[in-house]
C-alpha positions in Angstrom: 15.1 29.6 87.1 16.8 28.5 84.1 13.0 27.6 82.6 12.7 31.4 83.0 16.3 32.5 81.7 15.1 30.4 78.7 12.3 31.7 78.1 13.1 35.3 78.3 15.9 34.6 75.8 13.4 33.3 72.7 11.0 36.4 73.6 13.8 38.7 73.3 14.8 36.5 70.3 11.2 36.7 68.6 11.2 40.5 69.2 14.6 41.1 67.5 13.3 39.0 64.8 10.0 40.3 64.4 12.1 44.1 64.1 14.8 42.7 61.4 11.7 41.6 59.3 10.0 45.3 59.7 11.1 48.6 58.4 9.9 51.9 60.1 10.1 55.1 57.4 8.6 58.3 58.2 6.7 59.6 54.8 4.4 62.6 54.2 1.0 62.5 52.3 -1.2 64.8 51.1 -4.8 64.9 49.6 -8.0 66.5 49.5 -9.3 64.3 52.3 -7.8 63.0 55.5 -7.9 59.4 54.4 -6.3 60.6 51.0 -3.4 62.0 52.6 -2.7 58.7 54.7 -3.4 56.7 51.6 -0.5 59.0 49.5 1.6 58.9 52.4 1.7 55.1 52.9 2.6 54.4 49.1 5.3 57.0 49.3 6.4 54.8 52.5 6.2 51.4 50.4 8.1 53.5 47.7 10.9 54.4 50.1 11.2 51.1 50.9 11.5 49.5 47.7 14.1 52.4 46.3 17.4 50.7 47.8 16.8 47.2 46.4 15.3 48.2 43.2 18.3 50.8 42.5 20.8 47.9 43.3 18.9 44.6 42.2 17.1 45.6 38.6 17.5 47.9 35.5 15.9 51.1 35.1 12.8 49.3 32.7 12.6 46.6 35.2 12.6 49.4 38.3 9.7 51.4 36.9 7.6 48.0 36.6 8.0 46.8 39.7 7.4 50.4 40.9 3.8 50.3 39.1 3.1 46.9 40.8 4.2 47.1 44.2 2.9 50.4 45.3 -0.4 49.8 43.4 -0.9 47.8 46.4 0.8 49.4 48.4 -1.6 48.4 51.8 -0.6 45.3 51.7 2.8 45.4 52.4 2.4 47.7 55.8 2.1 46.0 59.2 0.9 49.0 60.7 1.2 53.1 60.7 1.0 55.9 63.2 -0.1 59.5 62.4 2.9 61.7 63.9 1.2 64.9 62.5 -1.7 66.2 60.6 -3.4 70.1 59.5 -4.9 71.5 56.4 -3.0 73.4 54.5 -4.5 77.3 55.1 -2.9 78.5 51.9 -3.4 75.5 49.5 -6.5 73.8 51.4 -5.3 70.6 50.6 -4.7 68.0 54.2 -1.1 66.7 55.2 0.2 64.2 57.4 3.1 62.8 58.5 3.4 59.2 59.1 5.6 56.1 60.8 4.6 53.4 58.4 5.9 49.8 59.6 6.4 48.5 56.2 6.6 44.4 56.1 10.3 43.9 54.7 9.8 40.5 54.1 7.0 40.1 52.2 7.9 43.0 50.4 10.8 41.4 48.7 8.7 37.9 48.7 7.0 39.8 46.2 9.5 41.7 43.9 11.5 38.4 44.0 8.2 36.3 42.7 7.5 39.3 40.1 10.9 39.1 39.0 11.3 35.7 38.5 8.0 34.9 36.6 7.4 36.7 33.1 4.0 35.3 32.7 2.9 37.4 36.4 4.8 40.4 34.2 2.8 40.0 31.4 -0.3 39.6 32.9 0.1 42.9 34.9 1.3 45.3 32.0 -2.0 43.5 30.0 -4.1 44.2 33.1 -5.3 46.9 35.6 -5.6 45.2 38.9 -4.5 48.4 40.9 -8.0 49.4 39.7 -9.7 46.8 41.3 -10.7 46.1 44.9 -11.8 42.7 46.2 -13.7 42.3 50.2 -13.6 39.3 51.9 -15.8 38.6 54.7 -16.9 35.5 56.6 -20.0 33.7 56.7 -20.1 31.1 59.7 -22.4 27.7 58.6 -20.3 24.9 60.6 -22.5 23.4 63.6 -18.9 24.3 65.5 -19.7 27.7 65.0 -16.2 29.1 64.7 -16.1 32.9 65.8 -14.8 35.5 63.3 -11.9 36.1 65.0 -10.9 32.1 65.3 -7.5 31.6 64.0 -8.9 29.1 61.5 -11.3 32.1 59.4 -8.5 34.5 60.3 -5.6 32.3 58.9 -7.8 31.8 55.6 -9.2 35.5 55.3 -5.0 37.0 55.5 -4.1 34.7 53.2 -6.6 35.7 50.3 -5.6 39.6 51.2 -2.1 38.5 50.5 -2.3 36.4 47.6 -4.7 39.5 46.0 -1.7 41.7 46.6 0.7 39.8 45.3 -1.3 39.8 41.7 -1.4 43.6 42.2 -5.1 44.1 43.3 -5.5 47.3 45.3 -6.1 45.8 49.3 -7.3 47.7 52.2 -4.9 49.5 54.5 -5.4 47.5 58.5 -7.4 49.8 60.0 -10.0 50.1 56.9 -10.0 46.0 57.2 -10.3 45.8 60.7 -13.4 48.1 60.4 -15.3 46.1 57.4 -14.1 42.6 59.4 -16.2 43.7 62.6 -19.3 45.4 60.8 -19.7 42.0 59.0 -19.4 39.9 62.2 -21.9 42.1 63.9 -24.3 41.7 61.0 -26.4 38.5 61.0 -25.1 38.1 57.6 -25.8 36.0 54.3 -24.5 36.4 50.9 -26.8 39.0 49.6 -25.6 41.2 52.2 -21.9 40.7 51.6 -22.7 42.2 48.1 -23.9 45.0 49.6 -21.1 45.2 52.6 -18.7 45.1 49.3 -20.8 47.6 47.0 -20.9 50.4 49.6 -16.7 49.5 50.4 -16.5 50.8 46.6 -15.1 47.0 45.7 -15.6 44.8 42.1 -15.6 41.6 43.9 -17.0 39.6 46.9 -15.7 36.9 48.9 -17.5 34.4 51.1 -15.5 32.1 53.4 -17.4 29.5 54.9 -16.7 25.7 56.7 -18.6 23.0 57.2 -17.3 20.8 60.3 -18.0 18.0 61.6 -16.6 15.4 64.8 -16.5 11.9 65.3 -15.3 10.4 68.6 -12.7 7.9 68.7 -12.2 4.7 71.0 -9.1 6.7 72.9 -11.3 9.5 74.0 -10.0 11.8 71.0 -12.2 13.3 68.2 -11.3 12.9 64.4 -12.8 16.5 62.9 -13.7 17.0 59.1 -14.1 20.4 57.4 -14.9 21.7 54.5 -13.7 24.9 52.8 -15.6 26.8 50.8 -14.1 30.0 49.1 -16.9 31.6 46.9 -16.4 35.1 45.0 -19.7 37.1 43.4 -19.3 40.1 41.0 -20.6 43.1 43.0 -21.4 44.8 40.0 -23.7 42.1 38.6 -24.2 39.9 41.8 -22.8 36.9 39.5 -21.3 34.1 41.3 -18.1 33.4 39.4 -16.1 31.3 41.4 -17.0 28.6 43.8 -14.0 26.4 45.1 -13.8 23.8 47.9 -11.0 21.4 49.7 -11.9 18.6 52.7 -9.3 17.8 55.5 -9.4 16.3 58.1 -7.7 15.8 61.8 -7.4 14.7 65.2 -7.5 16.2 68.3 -8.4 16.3 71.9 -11.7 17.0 72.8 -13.4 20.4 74.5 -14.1 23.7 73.0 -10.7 24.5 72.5 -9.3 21.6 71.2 -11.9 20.9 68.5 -11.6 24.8 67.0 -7.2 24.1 67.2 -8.6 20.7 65.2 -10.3 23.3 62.3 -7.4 25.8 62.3 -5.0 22.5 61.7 -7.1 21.8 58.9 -7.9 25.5 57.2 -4.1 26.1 57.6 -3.2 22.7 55.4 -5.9 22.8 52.7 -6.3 26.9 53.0 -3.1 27.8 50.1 -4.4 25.3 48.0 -7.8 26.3 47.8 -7.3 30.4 47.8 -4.8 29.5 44.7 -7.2 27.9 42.6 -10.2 30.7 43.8 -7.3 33.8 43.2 -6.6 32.2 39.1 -10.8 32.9 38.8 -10.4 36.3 40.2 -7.4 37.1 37.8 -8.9 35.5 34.9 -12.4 37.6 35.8 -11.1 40.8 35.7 -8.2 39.9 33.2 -7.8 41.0 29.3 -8.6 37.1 28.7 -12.3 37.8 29.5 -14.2 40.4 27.4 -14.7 43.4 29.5 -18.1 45.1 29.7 -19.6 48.1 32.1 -22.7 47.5 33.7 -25.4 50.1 33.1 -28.7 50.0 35.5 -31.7 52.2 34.1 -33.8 52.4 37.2 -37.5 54.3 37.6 -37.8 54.9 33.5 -40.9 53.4 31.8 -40.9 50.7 29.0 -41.1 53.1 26.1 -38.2 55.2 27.7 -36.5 51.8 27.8 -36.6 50.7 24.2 -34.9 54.5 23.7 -32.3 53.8 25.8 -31.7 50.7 23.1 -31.8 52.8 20.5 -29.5 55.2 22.0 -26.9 52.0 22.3 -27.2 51.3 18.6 -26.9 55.0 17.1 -23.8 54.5 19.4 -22.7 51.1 17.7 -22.3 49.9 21.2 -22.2 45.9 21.5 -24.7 45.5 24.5 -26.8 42.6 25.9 -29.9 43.2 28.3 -28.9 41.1 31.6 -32.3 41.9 33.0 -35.3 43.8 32.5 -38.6 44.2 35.2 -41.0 46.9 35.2 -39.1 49.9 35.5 -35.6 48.9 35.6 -32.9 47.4 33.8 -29.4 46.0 33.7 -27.3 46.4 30.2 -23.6 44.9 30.0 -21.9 47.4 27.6 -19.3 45.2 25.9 -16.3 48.4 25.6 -12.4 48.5 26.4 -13.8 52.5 27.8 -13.8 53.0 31.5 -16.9 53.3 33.3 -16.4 57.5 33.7 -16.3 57.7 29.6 -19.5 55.3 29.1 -21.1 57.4 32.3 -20.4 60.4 30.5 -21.0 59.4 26.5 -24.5 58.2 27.7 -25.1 61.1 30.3 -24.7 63.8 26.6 -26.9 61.4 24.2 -29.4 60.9 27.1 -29.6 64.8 27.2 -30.3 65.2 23.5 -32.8 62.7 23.3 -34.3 64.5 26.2 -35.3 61.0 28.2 -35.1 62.8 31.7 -32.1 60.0 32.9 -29.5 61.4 35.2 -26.5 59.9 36.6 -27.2 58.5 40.1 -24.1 56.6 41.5 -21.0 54.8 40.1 -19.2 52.3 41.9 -16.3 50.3 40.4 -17.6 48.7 36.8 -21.3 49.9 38.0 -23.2 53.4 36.2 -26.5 54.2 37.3 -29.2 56.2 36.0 -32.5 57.2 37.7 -35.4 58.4 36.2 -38.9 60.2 37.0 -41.0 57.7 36.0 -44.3 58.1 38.1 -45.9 54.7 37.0 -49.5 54.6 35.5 -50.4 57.7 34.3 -47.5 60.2 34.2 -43.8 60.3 34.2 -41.1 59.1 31.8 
């Protein structure tokens, strides 16, 4: 009886704690789509939530900083959300909702308290736009262990690179967005060209690919001693570039059985896991940083190779810095080395590809990506 007593007390314990750590506000949104109008109304949640401490804790300069970063990422800091009421607007046509956002109180103010107290973090931020950027992270299981997707181990590793993205201000996915891109890549039998793709068609700048490598050995007292490896690699969706590859071994011991040898991983991803995500989250800053020269990547696809050398000379009347990354048959990558967002390159070429009349149109653009297609026909016609 008392066993029980007890053990009703610590789960009414862990629920009142699990409230004091959360903060339900009740925000509206409103956007052209559906998804726009949750996205709008969840940032003006986070923004509610940061108003009290930031009026009492910081200065007005400081307030509208810390504004800028927190709700640039404003997904990551919500635990969960309910839509209480949603309609398009028949006058204005625009869609509305009206949300309970569970905002995450406590690593909310982790994070203004971190921001805060570092000026380098500060600096880097107002020097960089990582509100603009989005990074995926799926799973790709290579152990002989076989560790499902949902193990605690790749599930321990995966929330911890979400949050350590946020913290540096990248724009995250809102739970139900990364629920949906988490199952799709556990149903696919997938391998690293296809997480580039998973990434490209999620609109995101960067990959990453979490992976162990495990391994038992038996010991004389009828326990197993397991070694893993993690492996955290990160690939520019843009150019398919692998630009980060970092690694960490650990190792354990544990009893034996399915159960106990998966615990024996988690053990392991959850000691070596901060370490490793640090050092693979200073690549990903220093990638899409103002300390790396920037460049938009322009694919020519379908054009033939006369229309290509054009396209050169339409860089150089233009006294654009460029470099060919690749070149077969009919298509092309260029890196166009420019502090201009990709819509102003898109647009500049899209006007001198018009005058010169080289039949190019603008296909798709997805983050630091501009594509043109042409009508080239191959041998015997076409551009």
């Amino acid at each position: 009886m008392k066993k029980v007593v007890f053990l009703m007390s610590l789960l009414g314990f862990l629920l009142l704690t699990s409230c004091l750590w959360a903060k339900t506000v009740i925000a509206t949104g409103e956007g052209q789509t559906r998804q726009m109008a949750i996205n709008n109304g969840i940032r003006s949640a986070v923004e509610e939530a940061l108003g009290a401490y930031i009026t009492s804790h910081t200065n007005v300069s400081q307030g509208k900083l810390i504004y800028d970063r927190i709700t640039s990422a404003s997904a990551g800091y919500v635990k969960s959300y309910n839509v209480i009421a949603e309609g398009r607007d028949p006058v204005t046509g625009t869609y509305k909702v009206k949300l309970s956002v569970v905002v995450d109180d406590i690593k909310l103010k982790s994070a203004i308290d971190e921001f805060m107290n570092n000026p380098q973090v500060q600096r880097t931020f107002i020097n960089t736009k990582f509100d603009e950027r989005r990074v995926v992270v799926v799973y790709i299981p290579r152990t002989g262990l076989d560790l499902p997707y949902e193990s605690k181990a790749v599930q321990s590793v995966m929330d911890l690179i979400e949050d350590r993205l946020a913290g540096k201000g990248f724009r995250v996915f809102l739970p139900g967005t990364l629920k949906r891109i988490r199952k799709r890549a556990a149903e696919m039998v997938i391998d690293e060209e296809t997480a580039i793709n998973i990434a490209r068609q999620e609109a995101g700048d960067a990959v990453v690919v979490v992976s162990f490598d495990a391994g038992k050995r038996p010991t004389e007292d009828g326990y197993w001693i397991i070694y893993a490896t993690l492996t955290l690699k990160a690939y520019d969706v843009t150019t398919g570039e692998l630009f980060a590859n970092v690694q960490d071994r650990g190792k354990t011991i544990t009893r034996g059985g399915s159960y106990g040898l998966r615990d024996g991983i988690a053990r392991v991803a959850i000691k070596i896991g901060p370490r490793v995500v640090d050092r693979l989250v200073k690549k990903i800053v220093y990638r899409f940083s103002g300390a790396r020269q920037k460049f938009v990547m322009v694919i020519i696809r379908n054009v033939s190779v006369p229309t290509q050398d054009k396209v050169e000379d339409v860089l150089e009347e233009l006294g654009w810095r460029y470099r060919v990354a690749r070149q077969t048959g009919s298509y092309m990558e260029i890196e166009i080395f420019s502090e201009a967002d990709p819509t102003s390159v898109r647009r500049v070429l899209r006007k001198a590809f018009k005058r010169r009349n080289l039949g190019l149109v603008p296909a798709e653009m997805a983050g630091s990506r501009v594509i043109f297609e042409g009508t080239y026909s191959g041998a015997g016609g076409g551009y």
